[in-house]
C-alpha positions as CSV (number, residue, x, y, z in Angstrom):
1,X,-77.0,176.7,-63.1
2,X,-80.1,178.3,-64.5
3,X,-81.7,176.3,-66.7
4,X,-85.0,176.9,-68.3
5,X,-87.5,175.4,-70.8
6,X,-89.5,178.0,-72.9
7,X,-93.2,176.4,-73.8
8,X,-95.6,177.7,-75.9
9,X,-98.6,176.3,-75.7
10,X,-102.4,176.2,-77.7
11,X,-104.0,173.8,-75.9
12,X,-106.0,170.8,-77.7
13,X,-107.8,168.2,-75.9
14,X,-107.5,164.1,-76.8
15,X,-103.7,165.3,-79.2
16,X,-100.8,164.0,-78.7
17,X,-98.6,166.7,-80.3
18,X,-99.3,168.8,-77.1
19,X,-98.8,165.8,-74.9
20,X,-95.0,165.6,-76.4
21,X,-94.2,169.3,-75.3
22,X,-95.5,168.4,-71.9
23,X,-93.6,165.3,-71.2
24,X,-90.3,167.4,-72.5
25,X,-91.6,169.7,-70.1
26,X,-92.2,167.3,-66.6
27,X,-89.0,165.3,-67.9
28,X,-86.7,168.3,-67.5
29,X,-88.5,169.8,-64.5
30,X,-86.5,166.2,-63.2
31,X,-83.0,167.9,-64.2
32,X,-84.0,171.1,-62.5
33,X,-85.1,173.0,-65.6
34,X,-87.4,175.7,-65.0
35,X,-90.2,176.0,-67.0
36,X,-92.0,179.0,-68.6
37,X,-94.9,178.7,-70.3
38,X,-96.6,181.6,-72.6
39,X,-100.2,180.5,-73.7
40,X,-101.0,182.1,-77.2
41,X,-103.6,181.8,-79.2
42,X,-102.3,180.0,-82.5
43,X,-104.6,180.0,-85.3
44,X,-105.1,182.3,-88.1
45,X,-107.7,184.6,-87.4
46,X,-107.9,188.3,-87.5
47,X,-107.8,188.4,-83.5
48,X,-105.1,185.4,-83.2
49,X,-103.0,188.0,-85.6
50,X,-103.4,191.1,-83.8
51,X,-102.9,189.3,-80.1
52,X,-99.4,188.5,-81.9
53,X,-98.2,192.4,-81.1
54,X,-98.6,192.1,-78.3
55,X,-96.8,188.7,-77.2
56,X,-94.1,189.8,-79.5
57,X,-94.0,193.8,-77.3
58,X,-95.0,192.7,-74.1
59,X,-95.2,189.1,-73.6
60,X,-92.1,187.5,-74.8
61,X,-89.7,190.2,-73.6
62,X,-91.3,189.8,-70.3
63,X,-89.9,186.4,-70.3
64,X,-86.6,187.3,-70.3
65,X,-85.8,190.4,-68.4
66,X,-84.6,190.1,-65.0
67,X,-83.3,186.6,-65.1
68,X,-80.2,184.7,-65.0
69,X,-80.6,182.1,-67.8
70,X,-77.5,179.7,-68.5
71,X,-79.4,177.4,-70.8
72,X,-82.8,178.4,-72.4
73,X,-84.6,175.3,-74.5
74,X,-87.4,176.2,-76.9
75,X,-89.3,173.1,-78.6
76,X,-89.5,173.8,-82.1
77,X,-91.5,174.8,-84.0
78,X,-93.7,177.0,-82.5
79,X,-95.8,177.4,-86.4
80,X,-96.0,181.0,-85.9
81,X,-92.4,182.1,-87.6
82,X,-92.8,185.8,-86.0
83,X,-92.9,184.5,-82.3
84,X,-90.5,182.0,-83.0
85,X,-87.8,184.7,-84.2
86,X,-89.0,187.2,-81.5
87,X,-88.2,184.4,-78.8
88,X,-84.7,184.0,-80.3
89,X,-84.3,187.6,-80.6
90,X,-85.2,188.1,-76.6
91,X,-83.4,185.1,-75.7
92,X,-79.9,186.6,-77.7
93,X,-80.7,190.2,-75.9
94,X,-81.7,189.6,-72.2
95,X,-79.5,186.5,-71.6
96,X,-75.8,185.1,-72.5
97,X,-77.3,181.4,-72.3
98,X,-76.9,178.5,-74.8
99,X,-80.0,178.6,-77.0
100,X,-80.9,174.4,-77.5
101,X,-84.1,173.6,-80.0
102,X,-86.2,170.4,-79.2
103,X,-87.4,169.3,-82.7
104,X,-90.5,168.3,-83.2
105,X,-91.7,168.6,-86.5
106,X,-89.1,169.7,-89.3
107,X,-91.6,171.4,-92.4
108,X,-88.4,170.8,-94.7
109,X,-89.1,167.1,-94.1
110,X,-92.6,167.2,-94.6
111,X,-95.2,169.8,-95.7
112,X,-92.3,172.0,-97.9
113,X,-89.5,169.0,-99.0
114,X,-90.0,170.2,-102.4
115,X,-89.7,174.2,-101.7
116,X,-86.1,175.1,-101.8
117,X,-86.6,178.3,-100.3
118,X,-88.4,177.2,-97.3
119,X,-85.9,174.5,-96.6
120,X,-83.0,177.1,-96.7
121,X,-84.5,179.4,-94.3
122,X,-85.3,176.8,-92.1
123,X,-82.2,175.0,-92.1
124,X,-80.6,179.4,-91.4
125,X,-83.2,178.8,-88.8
126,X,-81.9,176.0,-87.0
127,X,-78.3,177.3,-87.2
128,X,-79.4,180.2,-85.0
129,X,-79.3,177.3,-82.0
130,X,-76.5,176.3,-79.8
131,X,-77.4,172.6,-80.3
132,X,-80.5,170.7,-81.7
133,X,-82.1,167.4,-80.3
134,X,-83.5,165.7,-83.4
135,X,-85.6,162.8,-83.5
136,X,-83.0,160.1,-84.9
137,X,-79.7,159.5,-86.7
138,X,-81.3,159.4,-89.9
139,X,-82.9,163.0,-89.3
140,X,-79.7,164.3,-88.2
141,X,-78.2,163.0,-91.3
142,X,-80.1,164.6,-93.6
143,X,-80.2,168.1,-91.6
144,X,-76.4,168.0,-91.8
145,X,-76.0,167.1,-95.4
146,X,-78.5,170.0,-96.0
147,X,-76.7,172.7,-94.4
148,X,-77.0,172.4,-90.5
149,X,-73.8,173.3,-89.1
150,X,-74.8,173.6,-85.3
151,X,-74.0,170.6,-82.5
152,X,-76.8,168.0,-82.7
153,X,-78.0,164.9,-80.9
154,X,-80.4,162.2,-81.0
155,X,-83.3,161.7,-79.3
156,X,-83.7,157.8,-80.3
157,X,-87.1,157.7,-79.3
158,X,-90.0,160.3,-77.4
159,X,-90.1,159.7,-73.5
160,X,-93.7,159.2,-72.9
161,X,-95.0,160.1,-69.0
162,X,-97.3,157.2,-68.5
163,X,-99.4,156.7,-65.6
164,X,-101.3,153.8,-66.1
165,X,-100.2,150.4,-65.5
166,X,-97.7,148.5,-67.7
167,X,-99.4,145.9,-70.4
168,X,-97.4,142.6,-68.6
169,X,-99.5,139.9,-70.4
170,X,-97.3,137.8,-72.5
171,X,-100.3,135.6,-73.6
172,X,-100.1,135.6,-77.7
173,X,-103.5,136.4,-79.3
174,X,-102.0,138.2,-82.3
175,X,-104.0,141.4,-81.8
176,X,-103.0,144.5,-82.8
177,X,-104.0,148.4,-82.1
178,X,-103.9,151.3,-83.8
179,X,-104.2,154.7,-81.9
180,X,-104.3,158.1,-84.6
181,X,-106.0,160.7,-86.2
182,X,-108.1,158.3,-88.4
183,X,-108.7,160.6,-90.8
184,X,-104.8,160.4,-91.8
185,X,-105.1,156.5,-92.0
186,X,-107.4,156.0,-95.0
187,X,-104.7,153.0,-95.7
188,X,-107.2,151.1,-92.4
189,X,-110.2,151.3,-95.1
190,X,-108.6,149.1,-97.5
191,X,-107.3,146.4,-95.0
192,X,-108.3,143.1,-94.3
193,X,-107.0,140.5,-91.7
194,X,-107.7,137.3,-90.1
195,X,-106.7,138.7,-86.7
196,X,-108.5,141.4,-84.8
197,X,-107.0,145.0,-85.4
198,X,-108.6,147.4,-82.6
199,X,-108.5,151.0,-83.6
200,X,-108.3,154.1,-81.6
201,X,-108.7,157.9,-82.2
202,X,-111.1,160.7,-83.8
203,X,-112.5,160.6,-87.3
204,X,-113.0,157.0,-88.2
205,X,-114.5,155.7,-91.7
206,X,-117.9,155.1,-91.6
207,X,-117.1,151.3,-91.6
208,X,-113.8,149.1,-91.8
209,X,-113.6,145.0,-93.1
210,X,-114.2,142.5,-90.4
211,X,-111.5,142.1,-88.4
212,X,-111.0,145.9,-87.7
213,X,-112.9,147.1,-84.6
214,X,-113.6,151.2,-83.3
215,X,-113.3,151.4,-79.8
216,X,-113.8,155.0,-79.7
217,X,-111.7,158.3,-78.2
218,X,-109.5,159.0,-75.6
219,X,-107.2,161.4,-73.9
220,X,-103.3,160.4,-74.1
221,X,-103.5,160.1,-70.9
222,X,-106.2,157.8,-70.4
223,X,-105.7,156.0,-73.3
224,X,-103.0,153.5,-72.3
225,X,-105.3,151.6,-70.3
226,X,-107.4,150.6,-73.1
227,X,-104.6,149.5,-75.0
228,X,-104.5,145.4,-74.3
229,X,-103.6,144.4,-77.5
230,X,-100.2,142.1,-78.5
231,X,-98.7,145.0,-80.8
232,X,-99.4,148.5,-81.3
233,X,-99.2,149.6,-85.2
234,X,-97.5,152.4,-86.9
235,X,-98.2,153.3,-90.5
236,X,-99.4,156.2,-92.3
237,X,-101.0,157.0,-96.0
238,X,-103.5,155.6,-97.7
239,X,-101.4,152.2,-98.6
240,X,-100.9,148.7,-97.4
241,X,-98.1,148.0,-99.4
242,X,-96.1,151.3,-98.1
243,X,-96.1,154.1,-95.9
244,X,-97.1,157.0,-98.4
245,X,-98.0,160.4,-98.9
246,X,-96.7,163.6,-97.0
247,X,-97.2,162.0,-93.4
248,X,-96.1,158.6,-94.9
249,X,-92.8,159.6,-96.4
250,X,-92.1,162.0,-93.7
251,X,-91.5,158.5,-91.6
252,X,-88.3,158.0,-93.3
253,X,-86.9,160.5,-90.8
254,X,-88.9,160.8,-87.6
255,X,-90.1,159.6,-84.6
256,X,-93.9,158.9,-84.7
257,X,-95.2,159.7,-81.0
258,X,-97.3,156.8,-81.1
259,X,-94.6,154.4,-81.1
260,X,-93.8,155.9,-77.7
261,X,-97.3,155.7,-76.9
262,X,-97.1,151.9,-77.6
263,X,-93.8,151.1,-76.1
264,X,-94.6,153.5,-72.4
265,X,-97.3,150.9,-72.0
266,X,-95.0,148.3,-72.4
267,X,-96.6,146.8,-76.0
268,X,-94.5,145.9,-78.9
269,X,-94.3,148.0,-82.2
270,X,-95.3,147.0,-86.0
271,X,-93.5,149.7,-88.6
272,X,-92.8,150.0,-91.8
273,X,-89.5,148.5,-92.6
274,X,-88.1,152.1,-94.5
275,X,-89.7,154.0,-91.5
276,X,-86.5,155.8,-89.4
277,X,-87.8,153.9,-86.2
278,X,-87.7,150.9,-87.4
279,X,-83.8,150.6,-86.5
280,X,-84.8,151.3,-82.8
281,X,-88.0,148.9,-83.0
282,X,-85.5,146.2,-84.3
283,X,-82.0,146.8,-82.6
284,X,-83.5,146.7,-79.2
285,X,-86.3,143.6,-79.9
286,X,-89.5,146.0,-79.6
287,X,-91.4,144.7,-82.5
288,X,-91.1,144.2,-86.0
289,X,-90.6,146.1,-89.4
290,X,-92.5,145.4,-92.2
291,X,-92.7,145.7,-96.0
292,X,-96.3,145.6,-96.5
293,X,-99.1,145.5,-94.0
294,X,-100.2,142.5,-96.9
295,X,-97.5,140.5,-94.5
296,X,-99.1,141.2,-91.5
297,X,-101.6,137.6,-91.0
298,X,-98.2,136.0,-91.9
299,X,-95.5,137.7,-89.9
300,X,-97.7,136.9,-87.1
301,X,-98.6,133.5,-88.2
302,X,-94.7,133.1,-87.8
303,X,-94.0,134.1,-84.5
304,X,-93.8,132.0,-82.1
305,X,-95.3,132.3,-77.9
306,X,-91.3,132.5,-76.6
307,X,-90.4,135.0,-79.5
308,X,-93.0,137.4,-78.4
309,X,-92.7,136.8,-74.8
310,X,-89.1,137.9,-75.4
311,X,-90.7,141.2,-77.3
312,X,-93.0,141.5,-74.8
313,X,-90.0,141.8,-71.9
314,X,-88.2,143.9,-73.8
315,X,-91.0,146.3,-74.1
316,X,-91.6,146.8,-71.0
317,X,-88.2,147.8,-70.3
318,X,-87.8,150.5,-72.8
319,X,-91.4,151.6,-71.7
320,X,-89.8,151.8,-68.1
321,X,-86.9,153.8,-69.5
322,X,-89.7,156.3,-71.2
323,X,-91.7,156.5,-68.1
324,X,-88.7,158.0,-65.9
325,X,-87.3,160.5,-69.0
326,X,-84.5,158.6,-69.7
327,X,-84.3,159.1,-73.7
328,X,-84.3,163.3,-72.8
329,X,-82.2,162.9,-70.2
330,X,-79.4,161.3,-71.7
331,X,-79.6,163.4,-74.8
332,X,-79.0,166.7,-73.1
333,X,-76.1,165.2,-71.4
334,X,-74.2,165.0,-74.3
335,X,-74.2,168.4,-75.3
336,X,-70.6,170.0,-74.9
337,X,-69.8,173.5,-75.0
């Protein structure tokens, strides 16, 4: 069959929202997808704007013509609306293939939850595809109560292509990391803690309590190695006492990457207890969920060496799993048509 993977791609250096197209990408390449990739310029400028005619005349048909395509994935979205429909439009017109959407990012979930017509569009959208991979059960649940009527399946969790070596110390020193855009984590400002939180990522406060160390920037690739901690944290907003905010509610429903990030190097997870991962954290002993990062000293306090040796190995395995694919894999083999 003739399988293919259509990337778009505005490159951005030390972000991990590129790095989760990619490892779709080189995990696929593995099933014998093929991979096209169509570089555009993304932002909002006058020349960004006018090089759009051009990809939507030239580029984007280019694509398509003169190939046999049997299955054509597009990882959604793509936050330019106009290529997105011209790729479907191309796709339906050069090729008979099953159109599947990788979700990344649903909008109705986040930035425009409270505008009903965006939501509906989006959700007209999504019932253009053959089949959707969404992040988790709980944001396939929602997508279907709100209108998508297309075949879906979950993900589970991101696959994370990891090259550095696996995190195998089971020693328990009750450190903890935190790898982000700090500017999005205003919630690290206000806490305090009697164990050492190490924290990772561009745009830190000008200074955090004792107990919370910057160790600078990194690339996603790089970054793993630095990551020696006992647990790697994920929480969002400007609250200890929930995850809140656009970015914090949207966790209700997906996947943050940098639980992958965590779990690839073979570190256990701390999440919010209402965050849609925490099911996977807890159902496959990766970590812990969390009320309130107020528990944290506690929760830690409580757990004992063979406990989190036992988190520790389990770790590792599902950051095994991640480094060979094996979440994307599995998910496109349930698709029947």
């Amino acid at each position: 069959m003739d399988n293919y993977v259509i990337s778009i791609y505005d490159n951005k250096k030390n972000d991990a929202g590129p790095k989760a197209k990619q490892d779709i990408d080189k995990f696929l390449t593995e099933k014998d997808f093929k991979i096209i990739k169509l570089k555009f310029d993304l932002n909002g400028s006058l020349v960004s704007k006018m090089k759009k005619i051009k990809y939507a005349l030239w580029d984007i048909p280019r694509a398509f013509k003169n190939r046999r395509m049997d299955t054509i994935v597009l990882q959604y979205p793509l936050y330019s609306l106009v290529l997105m429909k011209q790729l479907i439009k191309n796709a339906r017109k050069y090729s008979n293939a099953k159109l599947l959407f990788v979700i990344h990012d649903v909008e109705s979930l986040r930035l425009f939850k409270n505008n009903a017509a965006y939501v509906a569009a989006e959700i007209e959208l999504l019932n253009v595809a053959d089949g959707l991979i969404v992040h988790n059960d709980k944001m396939l649940a929602w997508l279907k109560q709100h209108g998508v009527t297309t075949q879906m399946v979950s993900l589970q969790i991101f696959d994370y292509d990891n090259t550095q070596e696996l995190q195998r110390s089971e020693t328990f020193k009750k450190d903890v990391c935190f790898a982000g855009n700090l500017k999005k984590a205003k919630f690290l400002e206000k806490m305090t803690t009697q164990n050492e939180v190490d924290i990772y990522g561009p745009n830190p406060a000008k200074t955090y309590s004792n107990g919370l160390v910057y160790k600078g920037i990194y690339s996603p690739e790089e970054l793993p190695k630095h990551l020696t901690q006992n647990f790697g944290l994920v929480w969002d907003g400007t609250a200890l006492s929930a995850c809140n905010g656009v970015y914090g509610e949207y966790m209700k429903f997906n996947n943050p990457h940098k639980a992958s990030l965590y779990l690839s190097s073979g570190i256990p997870v701390i999440i919010w207890k209402q965050a849609a991962l925490a099911d996977f954290i807890e159902a496959n002993g990766v970590g812990i969920a969390l009320e309130s990062l107020a528990d944290l000293d506690h929760v830690l306090a409580s757990i004992s060496a063979s406990e989190y040796k036992e988190m520790r190995q389990n770790a590792i395995k599902v950051g095994q799993k991640m480094r060979t694919g094996h979440f994307t894999k599995t998910a496109f083999s349930k698709f029947h048509f």
